[in-house]
C-alpha positions as a printed Julia matrix, in Angstrom:
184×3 Matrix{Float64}:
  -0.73  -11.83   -9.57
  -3.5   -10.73   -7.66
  -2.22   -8.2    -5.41
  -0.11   -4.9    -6.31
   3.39   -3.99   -4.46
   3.76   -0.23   -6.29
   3.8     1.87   -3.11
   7.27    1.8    -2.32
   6.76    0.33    1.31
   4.72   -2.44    2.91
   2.9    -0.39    4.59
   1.18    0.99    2.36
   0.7    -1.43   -0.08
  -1.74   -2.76    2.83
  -3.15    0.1     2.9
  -3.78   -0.01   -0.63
  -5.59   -3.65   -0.11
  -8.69   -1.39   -0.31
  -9.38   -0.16   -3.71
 -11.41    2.63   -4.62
 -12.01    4.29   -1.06
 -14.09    7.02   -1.97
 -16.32    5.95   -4.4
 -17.08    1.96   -4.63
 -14.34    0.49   -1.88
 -13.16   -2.91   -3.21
 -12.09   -4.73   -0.24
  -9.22   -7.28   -1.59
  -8.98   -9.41    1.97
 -12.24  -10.61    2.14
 -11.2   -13.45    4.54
  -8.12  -14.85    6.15
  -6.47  -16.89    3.16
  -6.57  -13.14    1.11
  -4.46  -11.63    4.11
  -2.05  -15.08    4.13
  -1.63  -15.14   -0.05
  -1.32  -10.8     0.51
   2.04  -11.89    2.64
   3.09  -14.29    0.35
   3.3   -12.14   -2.27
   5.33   -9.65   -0.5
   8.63   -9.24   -1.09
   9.24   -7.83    2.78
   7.41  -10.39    4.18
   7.84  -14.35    5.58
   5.94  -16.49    2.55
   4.1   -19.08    4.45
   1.9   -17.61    7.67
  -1.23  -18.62    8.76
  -3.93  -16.36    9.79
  -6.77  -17.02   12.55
  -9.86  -15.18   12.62
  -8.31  -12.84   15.61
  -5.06  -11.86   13.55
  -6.73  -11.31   10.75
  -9.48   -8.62   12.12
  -5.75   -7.1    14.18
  -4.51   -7.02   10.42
  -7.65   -5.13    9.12
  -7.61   -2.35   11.9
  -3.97   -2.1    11.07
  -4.73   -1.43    7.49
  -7.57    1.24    8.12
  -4.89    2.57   11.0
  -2.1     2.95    8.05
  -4.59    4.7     6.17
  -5.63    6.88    8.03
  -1.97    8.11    9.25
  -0.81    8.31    6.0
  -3.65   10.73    4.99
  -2.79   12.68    8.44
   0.65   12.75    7.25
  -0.4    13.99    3.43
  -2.47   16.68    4.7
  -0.27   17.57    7.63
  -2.62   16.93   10.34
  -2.02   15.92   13.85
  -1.95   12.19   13.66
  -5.18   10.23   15.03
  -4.53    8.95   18.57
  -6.28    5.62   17.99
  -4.71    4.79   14.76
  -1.4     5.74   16.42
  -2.09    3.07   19.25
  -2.86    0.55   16.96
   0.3     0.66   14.64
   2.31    1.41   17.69
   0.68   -1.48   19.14
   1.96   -3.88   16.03
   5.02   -2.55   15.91
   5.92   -4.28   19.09
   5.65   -7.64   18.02
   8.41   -9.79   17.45
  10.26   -9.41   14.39
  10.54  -11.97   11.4
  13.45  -14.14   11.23
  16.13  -13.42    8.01
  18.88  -16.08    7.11
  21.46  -15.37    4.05
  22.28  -18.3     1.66
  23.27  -19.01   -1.88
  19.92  -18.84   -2.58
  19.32  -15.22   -1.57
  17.31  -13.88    1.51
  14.85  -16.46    3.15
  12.69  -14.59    6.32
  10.34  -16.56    8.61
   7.9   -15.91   11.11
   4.6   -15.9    12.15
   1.77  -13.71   10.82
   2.17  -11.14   13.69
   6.1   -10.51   13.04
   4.75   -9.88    9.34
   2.37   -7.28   10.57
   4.84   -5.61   13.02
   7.39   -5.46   10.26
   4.27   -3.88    8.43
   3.6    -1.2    11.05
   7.57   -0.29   11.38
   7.61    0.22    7.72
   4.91    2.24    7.98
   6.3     4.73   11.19
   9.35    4.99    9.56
   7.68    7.16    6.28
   5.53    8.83    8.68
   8.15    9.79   11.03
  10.53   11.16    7.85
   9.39   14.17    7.03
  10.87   14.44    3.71
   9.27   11.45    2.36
   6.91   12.6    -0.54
   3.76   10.32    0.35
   0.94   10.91   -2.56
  -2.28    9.75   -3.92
  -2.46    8.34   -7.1
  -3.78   10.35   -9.71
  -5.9     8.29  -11.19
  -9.94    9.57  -10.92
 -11.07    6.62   -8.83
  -8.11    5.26   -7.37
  -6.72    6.06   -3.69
  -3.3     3.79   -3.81
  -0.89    5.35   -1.31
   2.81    5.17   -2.32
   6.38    7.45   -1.67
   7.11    9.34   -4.93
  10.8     8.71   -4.92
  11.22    9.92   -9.11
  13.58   12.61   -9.71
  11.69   15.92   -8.95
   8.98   14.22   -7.04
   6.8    14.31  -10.23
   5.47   10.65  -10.03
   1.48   10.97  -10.53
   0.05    7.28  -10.71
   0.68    4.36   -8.18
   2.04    2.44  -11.11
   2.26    2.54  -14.45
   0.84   -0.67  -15.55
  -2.02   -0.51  -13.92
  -3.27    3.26  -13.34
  -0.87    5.11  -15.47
  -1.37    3.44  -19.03
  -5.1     3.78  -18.22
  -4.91    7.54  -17.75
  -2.37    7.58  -20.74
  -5.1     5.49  -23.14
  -8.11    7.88  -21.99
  -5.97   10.53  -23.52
  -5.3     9.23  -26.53
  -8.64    8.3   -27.15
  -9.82   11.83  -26.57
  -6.92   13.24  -28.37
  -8.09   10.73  -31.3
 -12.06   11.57  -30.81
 -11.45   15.17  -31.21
  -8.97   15.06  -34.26
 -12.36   12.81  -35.38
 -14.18   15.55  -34.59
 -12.23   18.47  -36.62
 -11.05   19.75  -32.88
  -6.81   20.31  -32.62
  -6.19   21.21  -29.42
């Protein structure tokens, strides 16, 4: 699996398509098969969309627009006008398609009812104001995601990725300074 889904909403697990922001951004949809495999793999989503040069670029200002909101949002802010035009903008497009069977839930649809179902996600945690929207804690990581843990204590975006890594940099400095004759 290439792509994470530990934010709690679609929305910003696009957002979070962009690794690193601050220091070294890793841009994971480098071109329009990443965007159609990033749908694919999410749950939410229709699994087989195509992507044209135009939708994907309209997908790419959606994700910095997500972004951007959410931060608003996280540092109670008034919300940028632009980004709000843009995700209100997606949110108006048709809606994907969802049929029940035996099988389970099948939803279809075209790459823009993926993104608008993308940009409703996304309004509806920044329009509830008692959605706890964080950062991860991780030094070096900027994955978005809705701390819903008892307590709101949640601190990494996941724990197989970010939070074992924080958890094995403490042991090894727990271990370096018993090494060292240092208890803490």
């Amino acid at each position: 699996m290439r792509f994470a889904f530990v934010s709690g909403n679609p929305a910003l697990d696009l957002a979070g398509t962009v690794g690193s922001r601050r220091d070294k951004p890793v841009d994971l949809l480098a071109v329009p098969a990443d965007l159609e495999q990033w749908v694919r793999e999410c749950d939410e989503l229709p699994d087989q969309v195509t992507a044209d040069v135009a939708t994907f670029t309209s997908a790419l200002q959606l994700r910095e627009a997500i972004y951007q909101l959410a931060l608003d949002r996280m540092r109670e802010r008034r919300f940028a006008p632009r980004s709000l035009d843009i995700v209100n903008d997606a949110a108006v497009g048709p809606v994907p398609t969802v049929e029940l069977s035996d099988a389970g839930l099948y939803l279809s649809g075209d790459l823009r009812s993926a993104l608008a179902h993308v940009a409703r996600s996304g309004i509806a945690v920044f329009a509830d104001r008692h959605a706890c929207l964080k950062e991860c804690g991780r030094s070096g990581c900027t994955r978005l995601y809705l701390d819903r843990s008892r307590g709101a204590r949640r601190t990494w975006c996941g724990m197989e990725g970010c939070g074992s890594r924080v958890k094995a940099a403490a042991y090894r400095a727990r271990k370096q300074a018993v090494k060292q004759g240092y208890r803490p």
